[in-house]
C-alpha positions in Angstrom: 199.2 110.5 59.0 199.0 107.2 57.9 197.1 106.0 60.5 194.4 109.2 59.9 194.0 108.3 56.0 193.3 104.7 56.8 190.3 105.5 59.8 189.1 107.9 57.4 188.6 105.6 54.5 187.3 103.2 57.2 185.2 105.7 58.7 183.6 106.5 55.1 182.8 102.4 54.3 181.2 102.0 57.6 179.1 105.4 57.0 178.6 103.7 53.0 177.5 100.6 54.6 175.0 102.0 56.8 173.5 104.8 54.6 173.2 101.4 52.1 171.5 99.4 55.1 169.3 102.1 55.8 168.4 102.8 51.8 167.6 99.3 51.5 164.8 99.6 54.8 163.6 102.9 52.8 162.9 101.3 49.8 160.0 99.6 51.6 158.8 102.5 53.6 159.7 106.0 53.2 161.0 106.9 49.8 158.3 105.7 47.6 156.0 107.2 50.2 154.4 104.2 51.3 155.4 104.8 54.4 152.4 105.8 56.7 153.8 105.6 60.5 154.4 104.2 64.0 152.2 102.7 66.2 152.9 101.7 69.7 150.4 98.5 68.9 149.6 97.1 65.5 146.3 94.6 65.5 146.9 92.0 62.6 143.4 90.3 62.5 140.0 92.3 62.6 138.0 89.4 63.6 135.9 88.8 66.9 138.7 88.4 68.8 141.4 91.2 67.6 138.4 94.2 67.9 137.9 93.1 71.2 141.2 93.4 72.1 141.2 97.0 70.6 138.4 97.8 72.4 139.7 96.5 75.8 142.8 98.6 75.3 140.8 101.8 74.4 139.1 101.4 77.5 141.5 100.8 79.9 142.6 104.7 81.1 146.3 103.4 81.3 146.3 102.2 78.2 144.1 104.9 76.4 147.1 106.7 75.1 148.3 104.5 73.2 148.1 104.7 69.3 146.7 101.1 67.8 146.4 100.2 64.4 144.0 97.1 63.7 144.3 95.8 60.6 141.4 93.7 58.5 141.5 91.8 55.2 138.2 91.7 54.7 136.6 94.6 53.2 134.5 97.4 55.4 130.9 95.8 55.1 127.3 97.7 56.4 125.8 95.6 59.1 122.5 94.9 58.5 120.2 92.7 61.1 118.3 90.2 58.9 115.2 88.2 59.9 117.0 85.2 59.2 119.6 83.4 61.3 123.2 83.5 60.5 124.5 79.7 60.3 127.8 80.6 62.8 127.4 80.9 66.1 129.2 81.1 69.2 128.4 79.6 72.9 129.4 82.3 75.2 130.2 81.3 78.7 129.7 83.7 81.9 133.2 85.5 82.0 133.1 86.0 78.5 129.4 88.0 79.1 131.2 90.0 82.0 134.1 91.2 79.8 131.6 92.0 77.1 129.6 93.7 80.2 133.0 95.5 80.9 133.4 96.9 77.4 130.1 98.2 77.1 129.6 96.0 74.2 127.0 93.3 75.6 124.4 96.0 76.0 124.7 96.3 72.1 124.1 92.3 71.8 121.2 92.6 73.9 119.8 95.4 71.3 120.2 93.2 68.3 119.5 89.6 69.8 121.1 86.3 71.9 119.1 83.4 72.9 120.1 82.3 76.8 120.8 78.6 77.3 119.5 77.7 80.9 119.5 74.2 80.4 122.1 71.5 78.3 121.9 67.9 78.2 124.6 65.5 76.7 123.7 62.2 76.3 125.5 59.1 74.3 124.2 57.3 71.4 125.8 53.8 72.3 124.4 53.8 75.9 122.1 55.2 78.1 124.5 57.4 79.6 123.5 61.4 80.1 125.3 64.6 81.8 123.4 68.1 82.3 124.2 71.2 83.2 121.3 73.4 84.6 121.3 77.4 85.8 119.8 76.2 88.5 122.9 74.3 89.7 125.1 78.2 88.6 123.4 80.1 90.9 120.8 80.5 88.5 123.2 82.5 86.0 122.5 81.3 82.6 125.0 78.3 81.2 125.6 80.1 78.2 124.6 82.4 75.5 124.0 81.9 71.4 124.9 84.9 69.3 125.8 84.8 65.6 129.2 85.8 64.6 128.3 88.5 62.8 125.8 90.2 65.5 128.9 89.8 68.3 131.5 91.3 65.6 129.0 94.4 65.1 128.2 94.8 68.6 132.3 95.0 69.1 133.0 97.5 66.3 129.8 99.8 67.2 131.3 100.4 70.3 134.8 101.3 68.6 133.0 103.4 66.5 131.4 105.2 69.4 134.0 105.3 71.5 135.1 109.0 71.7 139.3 108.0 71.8 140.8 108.8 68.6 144.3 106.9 69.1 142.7 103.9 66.8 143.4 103.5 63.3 141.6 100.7 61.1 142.5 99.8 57.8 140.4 97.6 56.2 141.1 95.5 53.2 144.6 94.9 54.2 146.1 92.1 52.9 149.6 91.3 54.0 152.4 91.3 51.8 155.2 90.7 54.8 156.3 91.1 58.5 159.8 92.0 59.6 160.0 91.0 63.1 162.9 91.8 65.2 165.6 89.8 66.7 166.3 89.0 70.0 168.9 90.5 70.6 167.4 94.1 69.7 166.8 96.4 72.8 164.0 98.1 71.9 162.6 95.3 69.0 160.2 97.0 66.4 158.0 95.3 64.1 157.7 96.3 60.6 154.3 95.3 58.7 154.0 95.6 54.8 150.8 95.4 52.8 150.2 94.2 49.1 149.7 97.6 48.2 153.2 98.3 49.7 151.6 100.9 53.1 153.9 100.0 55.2 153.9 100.7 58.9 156.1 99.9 62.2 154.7 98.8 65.9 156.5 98.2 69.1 153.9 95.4 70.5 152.3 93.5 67.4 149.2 91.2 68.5 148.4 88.3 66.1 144.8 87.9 66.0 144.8 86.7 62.2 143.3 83.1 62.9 144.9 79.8 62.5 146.4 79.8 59.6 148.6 83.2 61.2 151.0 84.9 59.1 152.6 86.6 62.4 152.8 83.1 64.0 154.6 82.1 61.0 156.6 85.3 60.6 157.6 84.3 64.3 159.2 80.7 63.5 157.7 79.0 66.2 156.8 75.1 65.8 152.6 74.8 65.4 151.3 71.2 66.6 148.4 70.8 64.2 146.3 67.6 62.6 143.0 67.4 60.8 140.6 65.7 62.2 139.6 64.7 58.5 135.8 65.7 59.5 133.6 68.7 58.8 131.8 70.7 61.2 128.0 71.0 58.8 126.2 73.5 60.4 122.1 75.0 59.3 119.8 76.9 60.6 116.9 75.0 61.8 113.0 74.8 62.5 111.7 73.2 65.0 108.7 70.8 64.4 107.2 72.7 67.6 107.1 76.2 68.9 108.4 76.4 72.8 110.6 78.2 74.9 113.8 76.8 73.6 116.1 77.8 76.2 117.7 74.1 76.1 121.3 73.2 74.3 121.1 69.3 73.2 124.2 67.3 72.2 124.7 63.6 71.1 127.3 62.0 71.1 127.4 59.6 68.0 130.0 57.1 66.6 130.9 59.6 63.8 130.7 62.4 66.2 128.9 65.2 67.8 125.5 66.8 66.8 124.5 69.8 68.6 121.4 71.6 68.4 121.7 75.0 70.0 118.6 77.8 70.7 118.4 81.0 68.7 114.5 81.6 69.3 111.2 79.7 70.3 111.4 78.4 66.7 114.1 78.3 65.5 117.6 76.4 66.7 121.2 75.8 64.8 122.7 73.0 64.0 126.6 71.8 64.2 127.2 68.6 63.2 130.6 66.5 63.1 131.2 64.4 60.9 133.6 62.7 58.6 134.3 64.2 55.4 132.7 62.0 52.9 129.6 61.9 55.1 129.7 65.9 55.8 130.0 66.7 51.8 127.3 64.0 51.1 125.0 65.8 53.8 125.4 69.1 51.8 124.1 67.7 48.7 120.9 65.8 50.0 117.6 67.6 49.1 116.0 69.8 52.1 113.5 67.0 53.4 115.9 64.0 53.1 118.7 65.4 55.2 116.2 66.7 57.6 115.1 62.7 57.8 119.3 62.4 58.4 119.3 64.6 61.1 116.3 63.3 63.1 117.7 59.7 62.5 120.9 61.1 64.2 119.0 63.0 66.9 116.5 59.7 68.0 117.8 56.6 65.7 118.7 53.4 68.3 122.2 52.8 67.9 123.4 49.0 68.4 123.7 48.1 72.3 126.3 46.2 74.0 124.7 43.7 76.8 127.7 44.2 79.4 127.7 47.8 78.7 123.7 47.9 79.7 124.7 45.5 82.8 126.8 47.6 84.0 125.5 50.8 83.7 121.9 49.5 85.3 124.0 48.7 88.0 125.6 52.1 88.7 122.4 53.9 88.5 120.9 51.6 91.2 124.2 52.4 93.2 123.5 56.1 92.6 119.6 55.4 93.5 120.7 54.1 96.8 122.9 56.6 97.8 120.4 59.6 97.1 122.0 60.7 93.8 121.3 62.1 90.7 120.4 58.9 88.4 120.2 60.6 85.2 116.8 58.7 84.8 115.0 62.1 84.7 116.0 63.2 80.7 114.3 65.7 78.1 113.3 64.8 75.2 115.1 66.2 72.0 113.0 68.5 69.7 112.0 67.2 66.3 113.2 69.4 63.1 110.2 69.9 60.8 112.6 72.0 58.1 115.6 73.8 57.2 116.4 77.9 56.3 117.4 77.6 52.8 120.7 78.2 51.7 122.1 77.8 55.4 124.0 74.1 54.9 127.7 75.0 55.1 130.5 73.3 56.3 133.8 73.7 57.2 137.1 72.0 58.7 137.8 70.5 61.7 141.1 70.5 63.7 143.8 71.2 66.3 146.5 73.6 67.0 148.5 75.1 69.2 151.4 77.0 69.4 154.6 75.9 71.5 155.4 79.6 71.9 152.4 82.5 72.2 155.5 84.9 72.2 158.5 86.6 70.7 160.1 90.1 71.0 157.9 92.1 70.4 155.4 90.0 69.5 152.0 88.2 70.9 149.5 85.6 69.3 145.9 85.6 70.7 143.3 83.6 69.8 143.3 80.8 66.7 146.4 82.6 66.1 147.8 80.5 69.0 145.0 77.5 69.1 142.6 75.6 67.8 140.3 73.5 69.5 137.3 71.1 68.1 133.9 72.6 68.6 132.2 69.8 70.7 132.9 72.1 73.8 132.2 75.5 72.6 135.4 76.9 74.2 136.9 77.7 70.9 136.3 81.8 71.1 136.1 81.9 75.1 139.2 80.8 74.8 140.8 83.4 72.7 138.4 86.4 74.4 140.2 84.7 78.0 143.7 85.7 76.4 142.2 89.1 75.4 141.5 89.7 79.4 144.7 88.6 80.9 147.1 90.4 77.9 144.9 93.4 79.0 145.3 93.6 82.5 148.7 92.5 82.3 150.1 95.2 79.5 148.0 97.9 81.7 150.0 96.5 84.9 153.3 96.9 83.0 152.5 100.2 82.0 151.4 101.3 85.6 155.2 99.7 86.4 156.7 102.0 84.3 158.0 99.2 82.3 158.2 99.1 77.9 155.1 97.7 76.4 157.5 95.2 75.0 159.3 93.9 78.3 160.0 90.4 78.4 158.5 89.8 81.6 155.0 90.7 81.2 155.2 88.6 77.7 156.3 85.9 79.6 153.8 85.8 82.3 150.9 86.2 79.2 152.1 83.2 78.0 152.8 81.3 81.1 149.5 82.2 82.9 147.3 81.2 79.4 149.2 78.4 78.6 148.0 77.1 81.6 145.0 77.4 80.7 144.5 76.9 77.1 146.9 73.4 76.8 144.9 71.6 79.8 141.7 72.6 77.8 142.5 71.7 74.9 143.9 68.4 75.8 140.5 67.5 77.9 138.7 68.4 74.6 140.6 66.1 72.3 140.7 63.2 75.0 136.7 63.2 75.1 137.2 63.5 71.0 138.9 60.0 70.9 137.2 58.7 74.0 134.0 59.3 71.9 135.0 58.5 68.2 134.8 55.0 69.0 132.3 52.4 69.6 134.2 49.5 71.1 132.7 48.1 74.6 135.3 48.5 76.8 135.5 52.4 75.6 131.9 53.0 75.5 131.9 51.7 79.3 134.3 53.5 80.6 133.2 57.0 79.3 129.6 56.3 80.3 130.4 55.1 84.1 132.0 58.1 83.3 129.5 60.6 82.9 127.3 58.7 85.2 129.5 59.2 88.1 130.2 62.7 87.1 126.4 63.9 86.6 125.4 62.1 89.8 128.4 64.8 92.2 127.0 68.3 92.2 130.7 69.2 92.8 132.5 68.1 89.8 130.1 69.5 87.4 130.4 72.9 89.2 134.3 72.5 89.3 133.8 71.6 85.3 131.4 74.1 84.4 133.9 76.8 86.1 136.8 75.7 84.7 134.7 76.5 81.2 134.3 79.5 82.0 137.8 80.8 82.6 
């Protein structure tokens, strides 16, 4: 009898303590009817690369069923497709066109406007040193395509607006107030996600595709490498001096960084500039026609020379002359800017990022959300629309497998398999970063017997330019 009393009382506290645990959970969700539901996959991040990831799981027929909540801060805007040129744009490679191609959404971008690049040359300021890539030498596909951000981002979300599944949910203007991520040692982990305005909502599979400074990365505890590069990317639209086809990407490489001058149309080009800080915020405060004299000077000005740098690369383009190779003698000449678009000078930070860990129960990271790369190379976005692809197929293969959405060992091979790909890339990009950010001799000639050597073998630009494009 004893016995009974005492496992009832104990039976009563443990019921107590859980009705408490569970009281404190509703407090937050279902009895002040903020509650709103359960998704099998919540979207935190309605940029670029999160609404292509929505899309891409909308279309995949094994993955159709699932319901997906994408969530966006910023507010639900009308698209409208001005005259002028956005100042941000993207360099799209060729497997980022065929996923677009995939999703149907390209054939929107071709409705509003891109600008092919069939033709780049990279050449350095301290030397006569120059690398090109040519569609000629892709099997005459294009080397890459300029869209604005904000065309790409419209083309994505017309097609999710089109699309006739009804298992998405967006909810724009969400601001995040917290994430409750499960543990590991949770069977079946479930994400809970709490807005400012207290709608809260659960997931199975959350996808972090909220940009570098993620709140899910952090939610996750994960470590984050990052460093400024204390410079500013300045970017402008720009007029050419000249009307022509203007189907060419230039960049030079100068002793405070990169300046690139990329096509939108047979007049007009933008501009993404790197450069220290000081320097970048100076730049944005120049009138119109004196930093259009800066950016010329950048784009033609003689830089100092070093004698045995000259020597030596005179001597490996007779070597390459001699054996039948590329010289780089042959070079275009850069287009001269006759003015600016008003109002497009803008700058922003530069740095690096990457996350030791793309994963957790129950969790993902895509995108800046797992790293961040300097712009000299473009890769930035190809990077984060190449994780889009391979959590795609994989999560469709796990489903096919009969397998959770949240199994460990498809998570594990997402991060594995892009991991792979992202660090190599990233640590190539920085490398050329410090190779180029200084000027002394012995640097300058070993990056431009560099490129020399590299421009003059048909096979390691092809190996480079697919290696881009993964």
């Amino acid at each position: 009898m004893l016995f009974w009393k005492y496992s009832r009382r104990l039976l009563v506290l443990n019921t107590h303590q859980v009705s408490k645990n569970i009281g404190t959970r509703s407090l937050s969700t279902v009895e002040d009817g903020k509650y709103k539901g359960n998704y099998d996959i919540i979207i935190a991040g309605g940029g670029m690369v999160g609404c292509t990831l929505a899309c891409a799981i909308l279309k995949n027929s094994l993955l159709s069923n699932l319901k997906v909540l994408l969530l966006e801060s910023s507010p639900d805007k009308k698209f409208e497709l001005k005259p002028e040129y956005s100042n941000r744009v993207v360099a799209l490679n060729q497997n980022t066109k065929v996923l677009m191609n995939s999703l149907d959404i390209w054939r929107h971008v071709e409705q509003m406007r891109l600008q092919p690049v069939r033709y780049m040359q990279v050449w350095d300021a301290c030397s006569d040193a120059m690398i090109s890539f040519s569609s000629a030498e892709n099997l005459d596909d294009d080397v890459a395509y300029i869209v604005e951000n904000d065309v790409l981002l419209h083309a994505v979300n017309t097609e999710l607006n089109t699309s006739e599944n009804k298992s998405l949910n967006i909810v724009y203007g969400s601001r995040i107030a917290e994430y409750q991520l499960p543990s590991s040692g949770e069977m079946k982990p479930n994400s809970t996600v709490k807005l400012s305005n207290g709608d809260t909502y659960s997931c199975q599979l959350l996808i972090g595709a909220d940009g570098a400074n993620s709140a899910v990365r952090r939610a996750m505890g994960v470590q984050y490498l990052s460093w400024s590069y204390e410079q500013m990317g300045v970017v402008a639209t720009l007029y050419l001096a000249e009307e022509c086809e203007n189907t060419t990407a230039w960049q030079r490489w100068l002793p405070t960084g990169p300046i690139a001058i990329l096509p939108l149309d047979s007049q007009r080009s933008s501009l993404v500039w790197s450069n220290w800080e000081d320097n970048a915020k100076k730049l944005l405060k120049l009138p119109e026609e004196q930093f259009v004299d800066e950016l010329n000077d950048a784009l033609w000005k003689q830089y100092p020379r070093s004698r045995s740098v000259e020597t030596c690369t005179a001597w490996m383009t007779s070597c390459l002359q001699r054996a039948g190779l590329p010289d780089g003698a042959a070079r275009q000449l850069p287009p001269s800017i006759r003015s600016i678009a008003p109002s497009s000078r803008a700058a922003f930070p530069l740095g690096f990022g990457h996350s030791t860990r793309y994963i957790a129960p129950g969790v993902a990271l895509i995108g800046d959300a797992a790293h961040r790369v300097h712009p000299l190379a473009g890769q930035g976005v190809n990077l984060g629309f190449g994780d889009v692809k391979v959590l795609t197929e994989l999560l469709a293969d796990t489903v096919y497998s009969g397998l959770d959405i949240t199994h460990s060992s498809w998570l594990e091979k997402y991060e594995s398999l892009r991991q792979r790909h992202n660090v190599p890339t990233q640590l190539a990009i920085e490398a050329l970063h410090r190779l180029y950010t200084l000027d002394l001799p012995p640097l300058v000639l070993l990056r431009s017997l560099g490129v020399q050597i590299t421009n003059a073998i048909h096979p390691i630009k092809k190996m480079i330019m697919s290696q881009a494009a993964v």
